[in-house]
BAFI-874383 format. One record per residue (C-alpha): residue in three letters; residue number from 1; z, x, y. Coordinates in steps of 0.25 Angstrom, whole numbers, plus 5000, padded with zeros to 4 digits. Example, Ala and Ser with C-alpha at 12.3 -4.5 7.8 and 13.67 -1.06 7.14 Angstrom:
<recs>
<rec><res>ala</res><n>1</n><w>5031</w><u>5049</u><v>4982</v></rec>
<rec><res>ser</res><n>2</n><w>5029</w><u>5055</u><v>4996</v></rec>
</recs>
This chain:
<recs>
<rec><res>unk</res><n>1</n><w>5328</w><u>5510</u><v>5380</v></rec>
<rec><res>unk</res><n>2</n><w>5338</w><u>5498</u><v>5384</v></rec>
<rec><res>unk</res><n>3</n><w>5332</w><u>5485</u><v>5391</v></rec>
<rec><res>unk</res><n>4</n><w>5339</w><u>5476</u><v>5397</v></rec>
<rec><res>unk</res><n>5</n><w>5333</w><u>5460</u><v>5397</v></rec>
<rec><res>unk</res><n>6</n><w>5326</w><u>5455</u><v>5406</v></rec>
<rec><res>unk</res><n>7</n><w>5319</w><u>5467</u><v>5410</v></rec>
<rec><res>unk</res><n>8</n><w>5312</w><u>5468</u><v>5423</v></rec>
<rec><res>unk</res><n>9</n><w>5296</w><u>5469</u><v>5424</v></rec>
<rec><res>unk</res><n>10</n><w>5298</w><u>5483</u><v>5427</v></rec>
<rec><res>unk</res><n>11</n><w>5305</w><u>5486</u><v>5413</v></rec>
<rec><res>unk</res><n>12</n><w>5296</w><u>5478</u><v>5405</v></rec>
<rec><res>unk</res><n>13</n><w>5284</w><u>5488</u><v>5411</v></rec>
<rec><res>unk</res><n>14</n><w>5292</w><u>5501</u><v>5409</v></rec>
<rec><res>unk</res><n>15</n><w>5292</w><u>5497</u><v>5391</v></rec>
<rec><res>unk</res><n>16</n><w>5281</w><u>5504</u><v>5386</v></rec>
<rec><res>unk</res><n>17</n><w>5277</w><u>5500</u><v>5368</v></rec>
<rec><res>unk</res><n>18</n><w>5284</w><u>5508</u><v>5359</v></rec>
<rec><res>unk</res><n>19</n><w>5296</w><u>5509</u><v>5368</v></rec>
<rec><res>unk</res><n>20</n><w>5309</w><u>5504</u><v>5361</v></rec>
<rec><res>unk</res><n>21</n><w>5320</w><u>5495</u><v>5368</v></rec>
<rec><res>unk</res><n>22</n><w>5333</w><u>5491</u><v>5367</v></rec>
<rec><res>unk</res><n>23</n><w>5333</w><u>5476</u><v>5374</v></rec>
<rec><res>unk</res><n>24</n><w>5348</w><u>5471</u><v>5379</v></rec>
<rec><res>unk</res><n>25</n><w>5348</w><u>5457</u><v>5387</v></rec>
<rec><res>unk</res><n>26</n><w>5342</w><u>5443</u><v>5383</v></rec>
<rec><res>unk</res><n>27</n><w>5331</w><u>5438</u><v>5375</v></rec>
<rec><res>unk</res><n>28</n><w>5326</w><u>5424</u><v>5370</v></rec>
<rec><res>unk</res><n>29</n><w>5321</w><u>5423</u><v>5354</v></rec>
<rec><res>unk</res><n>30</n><w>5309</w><u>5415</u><v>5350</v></rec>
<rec><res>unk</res><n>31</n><w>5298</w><u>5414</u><v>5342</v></rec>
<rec><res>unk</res><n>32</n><w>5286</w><u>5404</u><v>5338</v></rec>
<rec><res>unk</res><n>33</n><w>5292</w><u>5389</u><v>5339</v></rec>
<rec><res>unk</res><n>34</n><w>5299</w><u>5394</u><v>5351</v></rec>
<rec><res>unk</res><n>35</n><w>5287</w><u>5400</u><v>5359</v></rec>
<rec><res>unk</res><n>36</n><w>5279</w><u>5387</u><v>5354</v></rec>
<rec><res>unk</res><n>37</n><w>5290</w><u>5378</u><v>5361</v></rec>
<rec><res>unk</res><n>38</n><w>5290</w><u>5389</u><v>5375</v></rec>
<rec><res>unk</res><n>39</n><w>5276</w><u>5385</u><v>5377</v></rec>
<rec><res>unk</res><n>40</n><w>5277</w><u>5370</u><v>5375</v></rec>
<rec><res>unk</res><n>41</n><w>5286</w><u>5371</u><v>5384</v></rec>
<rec><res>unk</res><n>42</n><w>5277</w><u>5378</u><v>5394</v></rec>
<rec><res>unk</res><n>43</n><w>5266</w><u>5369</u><v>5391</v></rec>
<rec><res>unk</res><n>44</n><w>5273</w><u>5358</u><v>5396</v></rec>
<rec><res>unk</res><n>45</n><w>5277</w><u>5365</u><v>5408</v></rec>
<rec><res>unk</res><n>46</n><w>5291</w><u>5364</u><v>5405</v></rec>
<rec><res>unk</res><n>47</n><w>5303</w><u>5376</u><v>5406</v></rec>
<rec><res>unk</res><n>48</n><w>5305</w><u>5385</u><v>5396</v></rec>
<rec><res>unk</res><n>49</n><w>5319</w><u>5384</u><v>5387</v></rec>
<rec><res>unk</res><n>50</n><w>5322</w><u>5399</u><v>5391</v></rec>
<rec><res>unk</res><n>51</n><w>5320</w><u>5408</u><v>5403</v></rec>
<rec><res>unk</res><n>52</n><w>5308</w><u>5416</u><v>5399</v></rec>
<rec><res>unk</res><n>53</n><w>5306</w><u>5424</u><v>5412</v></rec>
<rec><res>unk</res><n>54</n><w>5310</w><u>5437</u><v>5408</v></rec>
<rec><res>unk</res><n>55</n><w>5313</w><u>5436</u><v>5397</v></rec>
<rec><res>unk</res><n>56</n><w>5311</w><u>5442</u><v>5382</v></rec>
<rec><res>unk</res><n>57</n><w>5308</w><u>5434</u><v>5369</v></rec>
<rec><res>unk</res><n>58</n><w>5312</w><u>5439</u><v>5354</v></rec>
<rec><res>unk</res><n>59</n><w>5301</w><u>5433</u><v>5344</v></rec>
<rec><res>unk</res><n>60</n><w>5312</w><u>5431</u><v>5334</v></rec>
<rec><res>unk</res><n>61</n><w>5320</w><u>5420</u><v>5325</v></rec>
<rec><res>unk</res><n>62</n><w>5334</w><u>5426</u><v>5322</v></rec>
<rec><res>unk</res><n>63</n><w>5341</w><u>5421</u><v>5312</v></rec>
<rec><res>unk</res><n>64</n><w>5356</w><u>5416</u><v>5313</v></rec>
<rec><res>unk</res><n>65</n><w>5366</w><u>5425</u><v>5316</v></rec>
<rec><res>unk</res><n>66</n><w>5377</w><u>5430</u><v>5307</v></rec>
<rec><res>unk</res><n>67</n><w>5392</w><u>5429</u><v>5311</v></rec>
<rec><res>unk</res><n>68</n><w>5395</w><u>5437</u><v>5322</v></rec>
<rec><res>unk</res><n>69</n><w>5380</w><u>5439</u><v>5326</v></rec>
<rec><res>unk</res><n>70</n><w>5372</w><u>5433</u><v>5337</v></rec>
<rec><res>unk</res><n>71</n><w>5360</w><u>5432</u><v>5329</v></rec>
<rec><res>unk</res><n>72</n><w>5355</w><u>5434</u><v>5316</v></rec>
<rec><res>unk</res><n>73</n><w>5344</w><u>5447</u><v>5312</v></rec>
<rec><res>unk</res><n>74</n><w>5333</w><u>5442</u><v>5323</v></rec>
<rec><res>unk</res><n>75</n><w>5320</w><u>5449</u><v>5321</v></rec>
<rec><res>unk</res><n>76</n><w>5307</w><u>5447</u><v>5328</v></rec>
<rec><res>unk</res><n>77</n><w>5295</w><u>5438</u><v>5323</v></rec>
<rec><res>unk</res><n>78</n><w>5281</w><u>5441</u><v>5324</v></rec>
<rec><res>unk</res><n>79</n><w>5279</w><u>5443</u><v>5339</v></rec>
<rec><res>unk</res><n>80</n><w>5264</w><u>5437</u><v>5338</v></rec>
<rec><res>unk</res><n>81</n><w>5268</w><u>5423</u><v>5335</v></rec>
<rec><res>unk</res><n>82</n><w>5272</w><u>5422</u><v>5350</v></rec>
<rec><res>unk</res><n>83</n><w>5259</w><u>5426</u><v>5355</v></rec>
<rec><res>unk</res><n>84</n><w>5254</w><u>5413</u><v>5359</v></rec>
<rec><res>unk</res><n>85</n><w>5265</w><u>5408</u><v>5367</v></rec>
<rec><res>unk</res><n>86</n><w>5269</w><u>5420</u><v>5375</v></rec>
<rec><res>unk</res><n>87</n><w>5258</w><u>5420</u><v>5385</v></rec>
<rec><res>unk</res><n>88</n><w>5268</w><u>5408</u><v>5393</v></rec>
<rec><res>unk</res><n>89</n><w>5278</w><u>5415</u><v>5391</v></rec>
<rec><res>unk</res><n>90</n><w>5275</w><u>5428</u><v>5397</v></rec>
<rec><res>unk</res><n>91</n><w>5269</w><u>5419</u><v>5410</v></rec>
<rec><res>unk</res><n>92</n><w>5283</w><u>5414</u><v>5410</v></rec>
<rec><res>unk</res><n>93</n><w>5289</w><u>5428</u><v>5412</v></rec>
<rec><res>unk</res><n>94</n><w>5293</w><u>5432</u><v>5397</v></rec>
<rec><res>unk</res><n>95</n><w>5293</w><u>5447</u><v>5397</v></rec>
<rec><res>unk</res><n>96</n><w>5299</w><u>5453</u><v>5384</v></rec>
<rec><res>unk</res><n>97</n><w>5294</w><u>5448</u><v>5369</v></rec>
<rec><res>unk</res><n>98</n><w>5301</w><u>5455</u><v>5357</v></rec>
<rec><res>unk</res><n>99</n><w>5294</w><u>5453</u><v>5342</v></rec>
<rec><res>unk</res><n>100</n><w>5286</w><u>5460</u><v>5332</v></rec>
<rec><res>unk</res><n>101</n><w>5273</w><u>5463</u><v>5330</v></rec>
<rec><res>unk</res><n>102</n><w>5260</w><u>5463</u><v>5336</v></rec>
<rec><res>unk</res><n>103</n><w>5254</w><u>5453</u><v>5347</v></rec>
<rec><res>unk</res><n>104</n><w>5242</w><u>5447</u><v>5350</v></rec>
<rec><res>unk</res><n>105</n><w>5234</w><u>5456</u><v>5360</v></rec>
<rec><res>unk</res><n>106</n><w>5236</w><u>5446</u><v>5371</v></rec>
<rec><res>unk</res><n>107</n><w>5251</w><u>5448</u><v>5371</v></rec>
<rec><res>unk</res><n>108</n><w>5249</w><u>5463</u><v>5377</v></rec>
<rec><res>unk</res><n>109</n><w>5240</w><u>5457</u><v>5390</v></rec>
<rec><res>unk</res><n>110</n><w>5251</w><u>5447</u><v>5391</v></rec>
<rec><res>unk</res><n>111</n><w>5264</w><u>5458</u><v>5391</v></rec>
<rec><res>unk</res><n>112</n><w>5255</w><u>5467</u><v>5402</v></rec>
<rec><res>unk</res><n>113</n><w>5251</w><u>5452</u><v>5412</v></rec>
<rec><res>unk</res><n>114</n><w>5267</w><u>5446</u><v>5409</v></rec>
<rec><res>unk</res><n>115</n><w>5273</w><u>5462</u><v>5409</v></rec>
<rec><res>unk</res><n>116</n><w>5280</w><u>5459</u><v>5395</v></rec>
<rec><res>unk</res><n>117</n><w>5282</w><u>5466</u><v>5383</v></rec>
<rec><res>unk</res><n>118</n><w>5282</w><u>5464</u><v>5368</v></rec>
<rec><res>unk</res><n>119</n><w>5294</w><u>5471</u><v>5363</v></rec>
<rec><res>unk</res><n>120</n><w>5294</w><u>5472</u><v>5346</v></rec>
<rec><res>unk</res><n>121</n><w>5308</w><u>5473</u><v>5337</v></rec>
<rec><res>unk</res><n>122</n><w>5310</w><u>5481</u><v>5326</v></rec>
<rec><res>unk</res><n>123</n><w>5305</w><u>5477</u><v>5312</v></rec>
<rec><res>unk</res><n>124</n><w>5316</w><u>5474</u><v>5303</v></rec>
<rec><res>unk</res><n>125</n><w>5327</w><u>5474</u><v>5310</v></rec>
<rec><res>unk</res><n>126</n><w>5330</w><u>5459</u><v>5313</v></rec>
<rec><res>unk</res><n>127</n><w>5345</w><u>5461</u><v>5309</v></rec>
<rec><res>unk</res><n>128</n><w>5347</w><u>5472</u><v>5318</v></rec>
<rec><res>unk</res><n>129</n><w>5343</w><u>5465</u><v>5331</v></rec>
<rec><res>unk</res><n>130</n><w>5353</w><u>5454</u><v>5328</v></rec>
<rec><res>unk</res><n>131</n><w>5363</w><u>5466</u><v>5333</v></rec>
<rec><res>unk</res><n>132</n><w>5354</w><u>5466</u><v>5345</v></rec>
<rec><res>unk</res><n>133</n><w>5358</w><u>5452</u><v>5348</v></rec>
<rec><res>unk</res><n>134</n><w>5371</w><u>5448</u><v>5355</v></rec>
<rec><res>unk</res><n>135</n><w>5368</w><u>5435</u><v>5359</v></rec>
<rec><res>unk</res><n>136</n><w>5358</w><u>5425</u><v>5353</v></rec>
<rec><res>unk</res><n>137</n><w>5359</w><u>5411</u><v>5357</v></rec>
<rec><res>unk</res><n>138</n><w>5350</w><u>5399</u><v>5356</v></rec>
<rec><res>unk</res><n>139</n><w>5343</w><u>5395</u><v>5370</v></rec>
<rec><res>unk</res><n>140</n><w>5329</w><u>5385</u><v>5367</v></rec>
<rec><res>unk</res><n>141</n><w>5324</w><u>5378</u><v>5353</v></rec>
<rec><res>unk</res><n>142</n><w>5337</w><u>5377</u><v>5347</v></rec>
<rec><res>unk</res><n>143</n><w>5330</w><u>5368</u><v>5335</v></rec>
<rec><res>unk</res><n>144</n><w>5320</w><u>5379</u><v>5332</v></rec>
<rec><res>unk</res><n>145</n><w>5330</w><u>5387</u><v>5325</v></rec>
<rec><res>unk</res><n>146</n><w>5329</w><u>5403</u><v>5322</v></rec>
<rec><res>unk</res><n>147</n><w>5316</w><u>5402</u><v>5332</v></rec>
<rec><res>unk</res><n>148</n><w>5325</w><u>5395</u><v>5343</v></rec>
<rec><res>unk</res><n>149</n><w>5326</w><u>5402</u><v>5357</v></rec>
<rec><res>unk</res><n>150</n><w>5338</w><u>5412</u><v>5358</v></rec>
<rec><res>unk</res><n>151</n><w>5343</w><u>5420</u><v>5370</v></rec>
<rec><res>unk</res><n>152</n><w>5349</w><u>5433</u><v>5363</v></rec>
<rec><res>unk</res><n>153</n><w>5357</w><u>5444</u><v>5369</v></rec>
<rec><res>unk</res><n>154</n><w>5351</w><u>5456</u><v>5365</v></rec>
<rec><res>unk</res><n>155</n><w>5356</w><u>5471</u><v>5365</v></rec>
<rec><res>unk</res><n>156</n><w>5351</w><u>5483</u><v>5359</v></rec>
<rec><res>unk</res><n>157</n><w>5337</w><u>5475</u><v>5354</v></rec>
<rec><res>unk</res><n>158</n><w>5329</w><u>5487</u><v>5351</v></rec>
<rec><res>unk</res><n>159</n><w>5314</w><u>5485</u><v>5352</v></rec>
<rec><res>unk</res><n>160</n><w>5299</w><u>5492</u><v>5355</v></rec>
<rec><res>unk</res><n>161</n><w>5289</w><u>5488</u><v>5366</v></rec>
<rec><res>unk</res><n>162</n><w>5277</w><u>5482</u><v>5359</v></rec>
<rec><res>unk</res><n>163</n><w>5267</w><u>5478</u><v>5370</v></rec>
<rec><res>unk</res><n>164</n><w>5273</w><u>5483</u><v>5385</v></rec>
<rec><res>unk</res><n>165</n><w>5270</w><u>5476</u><v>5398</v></rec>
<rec><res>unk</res><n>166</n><w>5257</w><u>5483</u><v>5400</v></rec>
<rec><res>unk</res><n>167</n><w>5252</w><u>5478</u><v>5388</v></rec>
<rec><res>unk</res><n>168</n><w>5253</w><u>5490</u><v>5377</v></rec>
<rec><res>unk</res><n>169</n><w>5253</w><u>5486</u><v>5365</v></rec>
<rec><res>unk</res><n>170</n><w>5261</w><u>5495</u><v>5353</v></rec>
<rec><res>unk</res><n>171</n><w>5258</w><u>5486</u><v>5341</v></rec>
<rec><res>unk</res><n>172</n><w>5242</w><u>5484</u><v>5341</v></rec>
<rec><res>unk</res><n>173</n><w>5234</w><u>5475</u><v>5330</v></rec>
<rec><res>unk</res><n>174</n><w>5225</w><u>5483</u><v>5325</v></rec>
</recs>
């Protein structure tokens, strides 16, 4: 099924775990260093570099891009490394989060409170998502590099529903 960012409340709670996606629109890349400096930020009451309301976050740090490519092969990092900081984030309207892997527990009570989903990528296939990307362009944190903040244009960014907005969890820890 095709979904067009941003999605509304409503279309977030019609995707249900297992369900695969094709996402088209706009999402932000950023990983550790980059949440890190998110919630400096909030700390200190100041405004955050990008517009989170809304808005989807890709745990990843592409690598440059080859001629005629937005982007180089872009996979996702582990997802769980985020944990601690996504809390202020989803209070600050953040809905989509795309990784790999499992979370911590908390993170499925936190998608049914903020109506958010975890949405995973497909292992291995870092090179092929760089076709996904139409745009990529550096919009926070210039000086940290591959884990600076990027606004892409995505289209055809296939991916499966991990933990749904009523908290449903499809990759467990046993």
């Amino acid at each position: 099924m095709k979904i067009k960012l941003p999605v509304s409340i409503g279309e977030l709670c019609k995707m249900k775990i297992g369900e695969e996606y094709e996402l088209y629109g706009n999402i932000y890349t950023a990983r550790d260093a980059a949440h890190k400096r998110f919630i400096e930020t909030i700390k200190c009451s100041k405004e955050l570099p990008i517009d989170i309301d809304n808005c989807a976050i890709f745990y990843t740090g592409p690598c440059p891009p080859r001629p005629g490519m937005a982007i180089g092969s872009i996979g996702a990092t582990t997802s769980n490394r985020m944990d601690p900081y996504i809390a202020p984030l989803l209070e600050r309207g953040m809905k989509i989060m795309i990784g790999k892997g499992t979370r911590e527990n908390y993170v499925s009570d936190l998608c049914k409170k903020y109506k958010a989903v975890y949405l995973l990528t497909y292992g291995g296939a870092a090179a092929l998502y760089s076709k996904s990307i139409k745009k990529a362009e550096i919009v926070a944190y210039e000086d940290l590099g591959t884990e600076a903040v990027r606004l892409l244009y995505v289209e055809d960014f296939k991916v499966i529903v991990g933990i749904d907005t009523s908290g449903n969890v499809l990759q467990k820890i046993s």
